[in-house]
PDBQT receptor file of N, H, CA, C and O in Angstrom, charges set to zero:
ATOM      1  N   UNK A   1     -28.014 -18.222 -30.891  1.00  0.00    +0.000 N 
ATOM      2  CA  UNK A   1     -28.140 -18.038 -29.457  1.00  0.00    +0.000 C 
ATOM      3  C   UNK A   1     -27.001 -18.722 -28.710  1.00  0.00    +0.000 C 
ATOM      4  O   UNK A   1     -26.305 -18.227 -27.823  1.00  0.00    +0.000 OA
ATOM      5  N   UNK A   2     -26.929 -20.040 -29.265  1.00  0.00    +0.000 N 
ATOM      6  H   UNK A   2     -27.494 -20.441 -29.985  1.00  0.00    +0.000 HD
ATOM      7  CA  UNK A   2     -25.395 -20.788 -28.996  1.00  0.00    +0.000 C 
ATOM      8  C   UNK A   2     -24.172 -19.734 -28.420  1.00  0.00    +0.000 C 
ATOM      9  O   UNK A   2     -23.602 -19.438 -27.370  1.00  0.00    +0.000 OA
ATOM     10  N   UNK A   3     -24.181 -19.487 -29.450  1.00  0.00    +0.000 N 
ATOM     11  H   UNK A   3     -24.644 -19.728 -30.304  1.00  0.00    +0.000 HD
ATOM     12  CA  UNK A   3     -22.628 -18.466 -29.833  1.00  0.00    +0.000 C 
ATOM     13  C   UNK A   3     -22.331 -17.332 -28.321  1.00  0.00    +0.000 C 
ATOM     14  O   UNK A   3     -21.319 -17.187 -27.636  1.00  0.00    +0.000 OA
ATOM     15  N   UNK A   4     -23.658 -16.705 -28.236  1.00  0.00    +0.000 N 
ATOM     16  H   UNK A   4     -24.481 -16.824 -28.793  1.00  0.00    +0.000 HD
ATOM     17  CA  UNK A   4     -23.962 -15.657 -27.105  1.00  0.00    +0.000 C 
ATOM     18  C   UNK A   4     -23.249 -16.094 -25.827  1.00  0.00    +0.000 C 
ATOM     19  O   UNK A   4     -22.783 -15.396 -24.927  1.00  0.00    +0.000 OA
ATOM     20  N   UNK A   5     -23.285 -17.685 -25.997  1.00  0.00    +0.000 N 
ATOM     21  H   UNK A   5     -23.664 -18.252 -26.728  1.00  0.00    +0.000 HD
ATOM     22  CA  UNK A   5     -22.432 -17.815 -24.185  1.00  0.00    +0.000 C 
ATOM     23  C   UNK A   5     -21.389 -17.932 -24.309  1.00  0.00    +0.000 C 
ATOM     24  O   UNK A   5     -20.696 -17.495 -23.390  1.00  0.00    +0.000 OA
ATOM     25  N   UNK A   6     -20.660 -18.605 -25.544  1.00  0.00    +0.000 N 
ATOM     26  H   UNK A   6     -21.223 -18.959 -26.290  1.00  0.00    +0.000 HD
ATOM     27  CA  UNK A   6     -19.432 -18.638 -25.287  1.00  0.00    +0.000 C 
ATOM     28  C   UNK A   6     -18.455 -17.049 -25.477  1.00  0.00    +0.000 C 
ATOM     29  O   UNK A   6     -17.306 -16.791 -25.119  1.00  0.00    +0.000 OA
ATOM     30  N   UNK A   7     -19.478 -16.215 -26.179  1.00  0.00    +0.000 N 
ATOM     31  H   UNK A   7     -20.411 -16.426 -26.470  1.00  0.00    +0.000 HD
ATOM     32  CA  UNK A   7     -18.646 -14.866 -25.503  1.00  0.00    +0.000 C 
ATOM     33  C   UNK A   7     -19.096 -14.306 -24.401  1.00  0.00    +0.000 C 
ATOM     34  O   UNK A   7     -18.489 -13.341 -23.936  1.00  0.00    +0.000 OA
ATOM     35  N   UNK A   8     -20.152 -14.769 -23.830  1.00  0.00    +0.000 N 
ATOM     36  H   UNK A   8     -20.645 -15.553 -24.208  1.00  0.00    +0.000 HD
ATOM     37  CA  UNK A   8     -21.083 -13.992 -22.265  1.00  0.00    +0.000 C 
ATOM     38  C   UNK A   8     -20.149 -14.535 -21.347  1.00  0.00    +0.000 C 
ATOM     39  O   UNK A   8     -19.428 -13.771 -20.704  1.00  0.00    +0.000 OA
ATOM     40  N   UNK A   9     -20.058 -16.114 -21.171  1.00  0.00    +0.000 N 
ATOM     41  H   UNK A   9     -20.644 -16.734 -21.693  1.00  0.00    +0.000 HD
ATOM     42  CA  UNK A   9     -19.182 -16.412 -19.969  1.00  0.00    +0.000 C 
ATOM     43  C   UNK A   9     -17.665 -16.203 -19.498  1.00  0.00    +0.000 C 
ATOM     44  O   UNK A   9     -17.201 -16.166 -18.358  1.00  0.00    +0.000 OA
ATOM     45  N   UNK A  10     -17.023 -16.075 -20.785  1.00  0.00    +0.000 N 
ATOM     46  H   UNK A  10     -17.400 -16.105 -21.711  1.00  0.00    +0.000 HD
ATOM     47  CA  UNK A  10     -15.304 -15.914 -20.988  1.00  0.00    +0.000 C 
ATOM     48  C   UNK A  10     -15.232 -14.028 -19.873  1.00  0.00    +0.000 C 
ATOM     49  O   UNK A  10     -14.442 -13.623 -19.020  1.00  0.00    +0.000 OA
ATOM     50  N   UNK A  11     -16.593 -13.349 -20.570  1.00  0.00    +0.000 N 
ATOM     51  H   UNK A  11     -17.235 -13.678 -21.262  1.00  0.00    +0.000 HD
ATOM     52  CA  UNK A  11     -16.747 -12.023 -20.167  1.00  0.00    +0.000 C 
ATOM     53  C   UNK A  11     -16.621 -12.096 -18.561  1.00  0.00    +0.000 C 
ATOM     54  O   UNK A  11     -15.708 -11.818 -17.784  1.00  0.00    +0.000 OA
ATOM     55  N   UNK A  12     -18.038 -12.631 -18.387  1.00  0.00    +0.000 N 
ATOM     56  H   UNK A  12     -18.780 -12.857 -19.018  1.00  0.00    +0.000 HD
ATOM     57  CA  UNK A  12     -17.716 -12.334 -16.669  1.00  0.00    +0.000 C 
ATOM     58  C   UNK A  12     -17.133 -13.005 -15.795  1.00  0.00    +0.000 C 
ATOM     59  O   UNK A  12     -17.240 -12.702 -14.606  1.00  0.00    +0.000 OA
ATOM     60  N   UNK A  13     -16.422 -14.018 -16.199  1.00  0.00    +0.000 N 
ATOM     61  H   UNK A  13     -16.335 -14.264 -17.165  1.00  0.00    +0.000 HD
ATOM     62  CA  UNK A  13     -15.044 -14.436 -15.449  1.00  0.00    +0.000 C 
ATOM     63  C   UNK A  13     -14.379 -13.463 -15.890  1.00  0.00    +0.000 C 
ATOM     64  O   UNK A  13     -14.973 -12.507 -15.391  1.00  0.00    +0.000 OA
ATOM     65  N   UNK A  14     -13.566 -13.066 -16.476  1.00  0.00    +0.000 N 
ATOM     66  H   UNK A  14     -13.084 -13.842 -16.881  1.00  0.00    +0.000 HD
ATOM     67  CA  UNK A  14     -12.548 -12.090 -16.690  1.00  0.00    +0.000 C 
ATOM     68  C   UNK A  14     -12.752 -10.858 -15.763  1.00  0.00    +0.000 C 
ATOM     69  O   UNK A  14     -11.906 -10.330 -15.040  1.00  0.00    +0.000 OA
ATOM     70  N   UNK A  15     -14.496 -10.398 -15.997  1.00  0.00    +0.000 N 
ATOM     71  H   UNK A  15     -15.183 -10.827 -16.584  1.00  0.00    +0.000 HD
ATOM     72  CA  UNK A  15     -14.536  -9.186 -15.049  1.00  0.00    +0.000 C 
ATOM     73  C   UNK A  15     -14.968  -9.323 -13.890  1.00  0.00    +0.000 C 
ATOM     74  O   UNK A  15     -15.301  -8.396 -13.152  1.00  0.00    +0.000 OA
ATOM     75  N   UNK A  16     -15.015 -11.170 -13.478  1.00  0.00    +0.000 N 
ATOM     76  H   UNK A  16     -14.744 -11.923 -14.078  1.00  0.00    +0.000 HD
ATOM     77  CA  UNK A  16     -15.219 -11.346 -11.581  1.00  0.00    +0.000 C 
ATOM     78  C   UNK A  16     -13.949 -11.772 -11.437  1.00  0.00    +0.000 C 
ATOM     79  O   UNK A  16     -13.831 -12.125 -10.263  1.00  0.00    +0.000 OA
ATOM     80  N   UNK A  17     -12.892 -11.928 -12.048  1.00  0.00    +0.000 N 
ATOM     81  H   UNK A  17     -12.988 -11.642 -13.002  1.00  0.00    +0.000 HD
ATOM     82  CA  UNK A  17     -11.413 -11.901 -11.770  1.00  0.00    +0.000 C 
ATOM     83  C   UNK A  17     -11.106 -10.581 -11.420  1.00  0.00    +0.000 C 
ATOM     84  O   UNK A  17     -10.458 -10.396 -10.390  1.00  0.00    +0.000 OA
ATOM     85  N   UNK A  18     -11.418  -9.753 -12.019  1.00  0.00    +0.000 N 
ATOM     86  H   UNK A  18     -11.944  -9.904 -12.856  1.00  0.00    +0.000 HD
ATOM     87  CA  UNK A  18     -10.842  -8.160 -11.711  1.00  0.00    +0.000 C 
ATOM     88  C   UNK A  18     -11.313  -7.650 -10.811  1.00  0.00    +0.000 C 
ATOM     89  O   UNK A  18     -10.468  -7.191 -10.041  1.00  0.00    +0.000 OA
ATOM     90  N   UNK A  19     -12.830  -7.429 -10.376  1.00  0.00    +0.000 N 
ATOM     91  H   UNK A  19     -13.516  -7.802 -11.001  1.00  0.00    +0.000 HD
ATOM     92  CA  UNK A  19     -13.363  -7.158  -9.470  1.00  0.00    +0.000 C 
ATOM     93  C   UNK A  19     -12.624  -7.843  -8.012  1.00  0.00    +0.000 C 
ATOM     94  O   UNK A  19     -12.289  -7.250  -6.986  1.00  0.00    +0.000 OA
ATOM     95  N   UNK A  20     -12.511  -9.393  -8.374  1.00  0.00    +0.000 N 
ATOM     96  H   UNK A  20     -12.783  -9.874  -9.207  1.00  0.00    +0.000 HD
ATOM     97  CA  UNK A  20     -12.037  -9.668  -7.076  1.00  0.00    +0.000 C 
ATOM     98  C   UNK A  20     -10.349  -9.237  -6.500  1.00  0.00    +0.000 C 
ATOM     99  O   UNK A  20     -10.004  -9.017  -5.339  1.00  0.00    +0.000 OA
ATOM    100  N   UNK A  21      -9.553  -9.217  -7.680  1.00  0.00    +0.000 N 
ATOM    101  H   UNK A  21      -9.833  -9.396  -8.623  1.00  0.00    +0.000 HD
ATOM    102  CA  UNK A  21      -8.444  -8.560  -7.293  1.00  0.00    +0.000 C 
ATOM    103  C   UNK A  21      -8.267  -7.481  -7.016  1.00  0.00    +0.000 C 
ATOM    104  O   UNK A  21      -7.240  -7.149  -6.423  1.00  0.00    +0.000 OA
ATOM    105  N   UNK A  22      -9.279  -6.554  -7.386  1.00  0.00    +0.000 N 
ATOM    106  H   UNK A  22     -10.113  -6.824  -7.868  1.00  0.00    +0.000 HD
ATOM    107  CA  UNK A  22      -9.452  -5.025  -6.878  1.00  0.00    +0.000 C 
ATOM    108  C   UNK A  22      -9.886  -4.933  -5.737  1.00  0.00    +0.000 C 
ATOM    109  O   UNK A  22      -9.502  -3.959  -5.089  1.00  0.00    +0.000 OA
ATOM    110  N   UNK A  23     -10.764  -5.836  -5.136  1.00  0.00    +0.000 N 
ATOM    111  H   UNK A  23     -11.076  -6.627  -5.662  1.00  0.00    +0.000 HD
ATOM    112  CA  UNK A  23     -11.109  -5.730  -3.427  1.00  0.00    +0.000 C 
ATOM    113  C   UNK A  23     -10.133  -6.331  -2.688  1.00  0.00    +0.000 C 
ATOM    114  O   UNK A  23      -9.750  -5.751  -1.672  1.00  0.00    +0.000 OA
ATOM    115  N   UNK A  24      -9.523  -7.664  -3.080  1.00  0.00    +0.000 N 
ATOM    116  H   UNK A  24      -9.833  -8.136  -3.905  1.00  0.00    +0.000 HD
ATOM    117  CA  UNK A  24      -8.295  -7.669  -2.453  1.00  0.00    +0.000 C 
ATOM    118  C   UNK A  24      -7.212  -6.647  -2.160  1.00  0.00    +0.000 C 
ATOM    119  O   UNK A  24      -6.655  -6.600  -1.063  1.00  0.00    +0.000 OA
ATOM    120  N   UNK A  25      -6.979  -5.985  -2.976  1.00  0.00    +0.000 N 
ATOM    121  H   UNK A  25      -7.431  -6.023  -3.867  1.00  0.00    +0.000 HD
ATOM    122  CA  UNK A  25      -6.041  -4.401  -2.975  1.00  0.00    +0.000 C 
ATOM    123  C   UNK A  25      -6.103  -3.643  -2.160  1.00  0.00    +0.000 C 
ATOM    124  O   UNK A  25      -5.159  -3.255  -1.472  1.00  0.00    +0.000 OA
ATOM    125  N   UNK A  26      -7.849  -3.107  -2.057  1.00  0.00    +0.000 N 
ATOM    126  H   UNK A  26      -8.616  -3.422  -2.616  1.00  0.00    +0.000 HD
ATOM    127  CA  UNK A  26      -8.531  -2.822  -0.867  1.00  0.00    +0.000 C 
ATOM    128  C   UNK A  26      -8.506  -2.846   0.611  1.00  0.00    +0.000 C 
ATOM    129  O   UNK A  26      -8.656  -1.900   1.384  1.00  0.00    +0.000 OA
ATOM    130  N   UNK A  27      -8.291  -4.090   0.867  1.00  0.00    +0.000 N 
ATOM    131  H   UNK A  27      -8.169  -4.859   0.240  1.00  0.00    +0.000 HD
ATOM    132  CA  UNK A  27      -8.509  -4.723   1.954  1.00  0.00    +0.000 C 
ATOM    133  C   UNK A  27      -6.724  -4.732   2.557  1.00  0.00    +0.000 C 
ATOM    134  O   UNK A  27      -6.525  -4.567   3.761  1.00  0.00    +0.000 OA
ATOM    135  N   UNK A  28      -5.684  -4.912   1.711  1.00  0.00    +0.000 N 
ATOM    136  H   UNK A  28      -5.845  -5.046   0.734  1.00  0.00    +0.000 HD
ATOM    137  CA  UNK A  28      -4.362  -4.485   2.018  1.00  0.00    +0.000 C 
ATOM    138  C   UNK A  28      -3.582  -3.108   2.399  1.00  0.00    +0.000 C 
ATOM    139  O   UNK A  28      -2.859  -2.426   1.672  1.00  0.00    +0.000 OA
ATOM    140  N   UNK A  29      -3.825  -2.973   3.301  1.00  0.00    +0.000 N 
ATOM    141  H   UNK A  29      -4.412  -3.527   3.891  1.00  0.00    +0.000 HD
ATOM    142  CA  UNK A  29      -3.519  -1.675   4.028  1.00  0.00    +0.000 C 
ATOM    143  C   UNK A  29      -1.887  -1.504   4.269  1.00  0.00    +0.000 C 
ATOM    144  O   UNK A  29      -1.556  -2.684   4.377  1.00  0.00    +0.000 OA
ATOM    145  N   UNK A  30      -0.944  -0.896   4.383  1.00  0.00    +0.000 N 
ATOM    146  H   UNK A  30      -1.213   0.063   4.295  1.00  0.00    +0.000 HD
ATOM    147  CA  UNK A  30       0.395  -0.627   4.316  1.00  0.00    +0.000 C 
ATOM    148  C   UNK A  30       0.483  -0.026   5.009  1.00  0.00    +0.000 C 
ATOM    149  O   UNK A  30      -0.045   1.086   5.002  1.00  0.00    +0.000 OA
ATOM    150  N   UNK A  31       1.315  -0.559   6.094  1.00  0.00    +0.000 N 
ATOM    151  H   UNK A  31       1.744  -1.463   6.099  1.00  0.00    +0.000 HD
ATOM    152  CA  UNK A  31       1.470   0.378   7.797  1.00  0.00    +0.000 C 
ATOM    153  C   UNK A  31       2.884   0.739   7.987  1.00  0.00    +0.000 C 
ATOM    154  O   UNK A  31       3.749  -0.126   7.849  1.00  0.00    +0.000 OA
ATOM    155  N   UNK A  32       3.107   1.648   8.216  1.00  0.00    +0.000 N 
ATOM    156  H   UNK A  32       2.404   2.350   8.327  1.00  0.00    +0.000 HD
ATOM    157  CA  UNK A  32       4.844   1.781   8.396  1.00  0.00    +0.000 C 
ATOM    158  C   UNK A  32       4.847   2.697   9.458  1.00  0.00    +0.000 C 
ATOM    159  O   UNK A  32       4.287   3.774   9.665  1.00  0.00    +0.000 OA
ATOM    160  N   UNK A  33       5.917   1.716  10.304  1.00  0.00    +0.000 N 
ATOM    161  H   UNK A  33       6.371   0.841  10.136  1.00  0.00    +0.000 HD
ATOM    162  CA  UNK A  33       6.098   2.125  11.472  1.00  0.00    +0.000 C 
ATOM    163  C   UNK A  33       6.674   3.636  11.478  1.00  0.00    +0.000 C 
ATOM    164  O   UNK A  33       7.190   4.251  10.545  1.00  0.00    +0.000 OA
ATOM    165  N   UNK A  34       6.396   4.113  13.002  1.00  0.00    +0.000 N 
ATOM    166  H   UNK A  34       5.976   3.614  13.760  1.00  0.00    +0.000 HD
ATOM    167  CA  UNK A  34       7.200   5.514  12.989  1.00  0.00    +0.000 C 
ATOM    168  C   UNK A  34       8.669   5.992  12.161  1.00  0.00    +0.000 C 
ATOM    169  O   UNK A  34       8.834   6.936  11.388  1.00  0.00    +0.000 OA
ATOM    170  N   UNK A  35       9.723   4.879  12.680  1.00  0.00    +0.000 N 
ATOM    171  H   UNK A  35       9.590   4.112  13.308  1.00  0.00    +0.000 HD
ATOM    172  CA  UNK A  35      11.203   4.623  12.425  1.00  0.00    +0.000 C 
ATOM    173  C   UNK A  35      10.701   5.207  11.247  1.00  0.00    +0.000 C 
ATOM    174  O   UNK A  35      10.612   6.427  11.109  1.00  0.00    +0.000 OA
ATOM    175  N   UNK A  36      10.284   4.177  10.174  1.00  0.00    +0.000 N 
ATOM    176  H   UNK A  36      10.357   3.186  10.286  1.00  0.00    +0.000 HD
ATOM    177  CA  UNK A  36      10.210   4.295   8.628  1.00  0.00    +0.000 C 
ATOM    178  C   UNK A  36       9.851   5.025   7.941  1.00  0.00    +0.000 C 
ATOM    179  O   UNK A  36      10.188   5.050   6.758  1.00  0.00    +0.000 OA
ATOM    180  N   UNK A  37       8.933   5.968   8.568  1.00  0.00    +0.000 N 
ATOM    181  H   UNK A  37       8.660   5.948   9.529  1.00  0.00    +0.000 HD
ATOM    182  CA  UNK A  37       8.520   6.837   8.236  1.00  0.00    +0.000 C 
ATOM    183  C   UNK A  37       9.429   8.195   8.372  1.00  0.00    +0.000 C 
ATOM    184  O   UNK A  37       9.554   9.018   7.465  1.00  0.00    +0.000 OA
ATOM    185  N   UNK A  38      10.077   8.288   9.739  1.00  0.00    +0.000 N 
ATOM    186  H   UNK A  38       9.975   7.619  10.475  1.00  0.00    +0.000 HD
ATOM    187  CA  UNK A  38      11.502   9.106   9.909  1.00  0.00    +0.000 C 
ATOM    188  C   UNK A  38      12.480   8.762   8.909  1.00  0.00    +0.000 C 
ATOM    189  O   UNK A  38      12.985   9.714   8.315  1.00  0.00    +0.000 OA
ATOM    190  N   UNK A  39      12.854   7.597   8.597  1.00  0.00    +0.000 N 
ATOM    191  H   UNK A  39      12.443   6.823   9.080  1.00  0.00    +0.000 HD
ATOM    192  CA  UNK A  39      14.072   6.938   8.082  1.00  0.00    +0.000 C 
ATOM    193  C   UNK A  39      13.657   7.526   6.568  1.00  0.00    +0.000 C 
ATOM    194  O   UNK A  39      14.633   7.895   5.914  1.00  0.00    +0.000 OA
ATOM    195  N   UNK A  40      12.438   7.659   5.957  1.00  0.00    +0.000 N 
ATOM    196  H   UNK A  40      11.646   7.360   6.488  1.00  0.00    +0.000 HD
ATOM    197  CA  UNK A  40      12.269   8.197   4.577  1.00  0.00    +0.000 C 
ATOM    198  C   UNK A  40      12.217   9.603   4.316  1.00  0.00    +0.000 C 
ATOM    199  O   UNK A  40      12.538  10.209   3.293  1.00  0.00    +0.000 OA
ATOM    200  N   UNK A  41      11.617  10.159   5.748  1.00  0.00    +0.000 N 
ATOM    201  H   UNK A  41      11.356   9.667   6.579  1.00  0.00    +0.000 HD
ATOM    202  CA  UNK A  41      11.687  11.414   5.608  1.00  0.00    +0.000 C 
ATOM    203  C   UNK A  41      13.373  12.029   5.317  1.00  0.00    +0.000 C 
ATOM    204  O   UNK A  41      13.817  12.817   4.482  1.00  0.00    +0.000 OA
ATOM    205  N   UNK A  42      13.840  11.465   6.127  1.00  0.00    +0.000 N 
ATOM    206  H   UNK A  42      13.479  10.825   6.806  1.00  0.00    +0.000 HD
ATOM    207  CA  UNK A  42      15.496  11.835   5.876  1.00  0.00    +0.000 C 
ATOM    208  C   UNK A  42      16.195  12.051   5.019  1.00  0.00    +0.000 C 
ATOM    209  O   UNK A  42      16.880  13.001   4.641  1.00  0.00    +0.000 OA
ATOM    210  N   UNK A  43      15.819  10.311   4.469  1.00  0.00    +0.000 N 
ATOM    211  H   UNK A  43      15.263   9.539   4.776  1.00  0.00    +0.000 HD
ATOM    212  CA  UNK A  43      16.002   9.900   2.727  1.00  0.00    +0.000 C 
ATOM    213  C   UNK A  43      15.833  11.403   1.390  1.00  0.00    +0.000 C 
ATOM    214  O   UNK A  43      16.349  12.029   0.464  1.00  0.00    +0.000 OA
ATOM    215  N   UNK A  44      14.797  11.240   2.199  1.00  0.00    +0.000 N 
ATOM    216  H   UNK A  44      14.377  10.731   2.951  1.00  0.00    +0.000 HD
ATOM    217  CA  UNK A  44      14.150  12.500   0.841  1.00  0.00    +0.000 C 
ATOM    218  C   UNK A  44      14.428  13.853   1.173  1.00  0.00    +0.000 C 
ATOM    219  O   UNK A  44      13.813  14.760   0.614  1.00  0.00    +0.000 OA
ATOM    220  N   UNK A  45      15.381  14.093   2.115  1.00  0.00    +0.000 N 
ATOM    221  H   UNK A  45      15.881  13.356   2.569  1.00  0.00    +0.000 HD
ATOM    222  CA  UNK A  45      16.217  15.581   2.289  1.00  0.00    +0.000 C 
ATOM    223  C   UNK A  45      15.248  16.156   3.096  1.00  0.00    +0.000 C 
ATOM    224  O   UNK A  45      15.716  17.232   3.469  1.00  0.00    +0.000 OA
ATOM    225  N   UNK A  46      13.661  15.926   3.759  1.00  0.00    +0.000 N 
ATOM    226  H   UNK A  46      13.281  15.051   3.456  1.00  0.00    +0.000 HD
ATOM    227  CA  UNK A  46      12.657  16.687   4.247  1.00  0.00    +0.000 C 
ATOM    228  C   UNK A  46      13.129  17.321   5.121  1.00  0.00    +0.000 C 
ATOM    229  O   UNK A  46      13.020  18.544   5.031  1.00  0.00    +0.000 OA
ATOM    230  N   UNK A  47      13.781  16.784   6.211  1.00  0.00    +0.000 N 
ATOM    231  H   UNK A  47      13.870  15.791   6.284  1.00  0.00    +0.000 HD
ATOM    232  CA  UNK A  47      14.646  17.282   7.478  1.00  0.00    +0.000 C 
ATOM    233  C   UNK A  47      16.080  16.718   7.685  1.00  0.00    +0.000 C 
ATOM    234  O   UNK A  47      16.614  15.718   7.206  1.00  0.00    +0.000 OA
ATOM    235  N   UNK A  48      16.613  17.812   8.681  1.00  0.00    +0.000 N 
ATOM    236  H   UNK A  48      16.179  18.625   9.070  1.00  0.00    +0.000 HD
ATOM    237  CA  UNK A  48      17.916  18.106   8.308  1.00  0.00    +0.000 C 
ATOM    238  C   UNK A  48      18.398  16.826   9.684  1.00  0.00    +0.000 C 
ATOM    239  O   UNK A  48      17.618  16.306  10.481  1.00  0.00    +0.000 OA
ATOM    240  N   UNK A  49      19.621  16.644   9.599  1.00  0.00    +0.000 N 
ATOM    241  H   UNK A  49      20.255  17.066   8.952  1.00  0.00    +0.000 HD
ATOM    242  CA  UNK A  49      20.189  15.281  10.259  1.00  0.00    +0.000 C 
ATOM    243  C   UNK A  49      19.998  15.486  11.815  1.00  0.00    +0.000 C 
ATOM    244  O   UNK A  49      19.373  14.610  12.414  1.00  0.00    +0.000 OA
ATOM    245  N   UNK A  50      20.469  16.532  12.494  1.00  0.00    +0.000 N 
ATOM    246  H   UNK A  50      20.977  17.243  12.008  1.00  0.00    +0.000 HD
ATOM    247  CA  UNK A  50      19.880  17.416  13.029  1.00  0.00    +0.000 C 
ATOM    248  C   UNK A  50      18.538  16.854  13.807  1.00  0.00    +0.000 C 
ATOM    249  O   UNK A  50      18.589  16.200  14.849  1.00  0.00    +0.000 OA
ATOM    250  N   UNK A  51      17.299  17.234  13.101  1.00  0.00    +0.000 N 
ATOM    251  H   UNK A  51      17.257  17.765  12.255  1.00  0.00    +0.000 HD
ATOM    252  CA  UNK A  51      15.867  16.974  13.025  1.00  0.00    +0.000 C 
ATOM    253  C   UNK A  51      15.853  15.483  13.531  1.00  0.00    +0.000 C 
ATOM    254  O   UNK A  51      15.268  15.182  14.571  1.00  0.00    +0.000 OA
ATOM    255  N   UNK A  52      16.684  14.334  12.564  1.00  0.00    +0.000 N 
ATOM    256  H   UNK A  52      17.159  14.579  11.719  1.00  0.00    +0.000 HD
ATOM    257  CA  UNK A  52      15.978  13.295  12.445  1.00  0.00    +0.000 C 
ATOM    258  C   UNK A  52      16.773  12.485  13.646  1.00  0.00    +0.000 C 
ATOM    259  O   UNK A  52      16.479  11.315  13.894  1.00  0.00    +0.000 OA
ATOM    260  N   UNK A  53      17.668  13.099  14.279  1.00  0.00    +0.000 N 
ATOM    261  H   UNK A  53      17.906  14.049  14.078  1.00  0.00    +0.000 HD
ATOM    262  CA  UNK A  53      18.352  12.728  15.422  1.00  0.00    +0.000 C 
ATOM    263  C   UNK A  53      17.808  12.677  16.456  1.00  0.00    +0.000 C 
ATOM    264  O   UNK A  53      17.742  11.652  17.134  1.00  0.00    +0.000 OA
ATOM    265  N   UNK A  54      17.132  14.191  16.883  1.00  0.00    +0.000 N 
ATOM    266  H   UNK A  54      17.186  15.024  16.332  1.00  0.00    +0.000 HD
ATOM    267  CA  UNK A  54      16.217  14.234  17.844  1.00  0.00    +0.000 C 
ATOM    268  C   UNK A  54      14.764  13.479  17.674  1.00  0.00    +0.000 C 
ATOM    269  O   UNK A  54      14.174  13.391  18.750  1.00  0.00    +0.000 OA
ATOM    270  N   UNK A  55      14.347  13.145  17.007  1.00  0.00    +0.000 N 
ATOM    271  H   UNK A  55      14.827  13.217  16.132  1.00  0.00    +0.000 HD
ATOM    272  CA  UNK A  55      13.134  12.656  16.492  1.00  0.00    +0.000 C 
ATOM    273  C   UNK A  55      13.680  11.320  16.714  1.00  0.00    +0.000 C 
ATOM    274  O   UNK A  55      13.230  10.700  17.678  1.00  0.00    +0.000 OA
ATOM    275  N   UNK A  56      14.494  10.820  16.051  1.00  0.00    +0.000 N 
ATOM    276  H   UNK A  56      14.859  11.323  15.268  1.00  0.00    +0.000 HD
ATOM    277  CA  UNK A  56      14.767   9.105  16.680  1.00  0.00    +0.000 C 
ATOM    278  C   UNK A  56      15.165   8.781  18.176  1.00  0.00    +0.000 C 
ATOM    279  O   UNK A  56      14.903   7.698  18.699  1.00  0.00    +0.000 OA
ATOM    280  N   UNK A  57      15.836   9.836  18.832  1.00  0.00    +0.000 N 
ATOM    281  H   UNK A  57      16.049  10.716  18.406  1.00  0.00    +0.000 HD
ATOM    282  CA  UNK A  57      15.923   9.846  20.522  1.00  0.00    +0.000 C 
ATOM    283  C   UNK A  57      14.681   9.919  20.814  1.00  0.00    +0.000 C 
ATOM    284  O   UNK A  57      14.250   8.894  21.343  1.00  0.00    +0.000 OA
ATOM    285  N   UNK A  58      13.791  10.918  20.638  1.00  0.00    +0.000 N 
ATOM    286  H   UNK A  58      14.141  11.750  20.208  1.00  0.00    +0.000 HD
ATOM    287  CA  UNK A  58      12.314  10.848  21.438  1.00  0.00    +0.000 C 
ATOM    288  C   UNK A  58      11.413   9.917  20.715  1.00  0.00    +0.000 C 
ATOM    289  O   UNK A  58      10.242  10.252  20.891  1.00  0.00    +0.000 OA
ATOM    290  N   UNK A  59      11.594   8.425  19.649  1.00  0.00    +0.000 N 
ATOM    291  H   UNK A  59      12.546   8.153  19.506  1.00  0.00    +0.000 HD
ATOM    292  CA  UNK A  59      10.732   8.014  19.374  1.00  0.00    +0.000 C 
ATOM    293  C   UNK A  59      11.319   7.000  20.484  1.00  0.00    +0.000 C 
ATOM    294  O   UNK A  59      10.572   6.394  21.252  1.00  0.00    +0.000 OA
ATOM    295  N   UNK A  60      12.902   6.853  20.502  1.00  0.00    +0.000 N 
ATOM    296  H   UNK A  60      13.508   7.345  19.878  1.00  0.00    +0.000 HD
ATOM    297  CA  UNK A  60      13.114   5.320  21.376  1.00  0.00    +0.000 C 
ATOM    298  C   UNK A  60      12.928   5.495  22.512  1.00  0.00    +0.000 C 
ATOM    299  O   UNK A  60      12.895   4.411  23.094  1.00  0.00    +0.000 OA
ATOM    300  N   UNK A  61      12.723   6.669  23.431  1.00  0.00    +0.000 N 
ATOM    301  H   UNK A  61      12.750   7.549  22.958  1.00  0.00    +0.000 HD
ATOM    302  CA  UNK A  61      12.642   6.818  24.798  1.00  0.00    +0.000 C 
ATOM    303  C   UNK A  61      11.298   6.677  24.927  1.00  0.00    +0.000 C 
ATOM    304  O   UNK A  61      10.991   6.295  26.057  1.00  0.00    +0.000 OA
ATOM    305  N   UNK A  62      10.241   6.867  24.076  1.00  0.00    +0.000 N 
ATOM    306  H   UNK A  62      10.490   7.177  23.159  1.00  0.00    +0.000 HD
ATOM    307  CA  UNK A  62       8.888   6.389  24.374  1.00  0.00    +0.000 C 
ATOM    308  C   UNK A  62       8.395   4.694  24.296  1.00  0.00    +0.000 C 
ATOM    309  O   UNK A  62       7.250   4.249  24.377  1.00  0.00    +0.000 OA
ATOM    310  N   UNK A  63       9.628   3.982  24.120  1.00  0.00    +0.000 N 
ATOM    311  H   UNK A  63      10.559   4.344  24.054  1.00  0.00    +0.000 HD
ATOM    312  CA  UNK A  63       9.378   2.581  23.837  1.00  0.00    +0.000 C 
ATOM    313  C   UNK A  63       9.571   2.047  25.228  1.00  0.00    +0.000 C 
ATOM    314  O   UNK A  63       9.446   0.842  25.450  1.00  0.00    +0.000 OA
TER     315      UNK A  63
């Protein structure tokens, strides 16, 4: 019966370590501003220079 805890407890620390780093993850949300979101679109060829010109004039005139 001994034996049973020292593999029961090693267990659920390990899996209330994981659990808790998985709700932390959760709870970290990743916000990216307009700019950055233009500035990647660009990056990745989506729209043409063109596009991302006018789109950065009408994001700064709304500031």
């Amino acid at each position: 019966m001994m034996m049973w805890w020292w593999i029961l407890i090693p267990v659920v620390l390990v899996l209330g370590l994981f659990l808790y780093n998985g709700r932390n993850r959760q709870n970290t949300v990743k916000r990216e501003n307009p700019t950055g979101i233009l500035d990647n679109r660009f990056a990745k060829g989506e729209i043409s220079k063109e596009e991302y010109e006018e789109q950065k004039r009408t994001l700064n005139t709304k500031n």
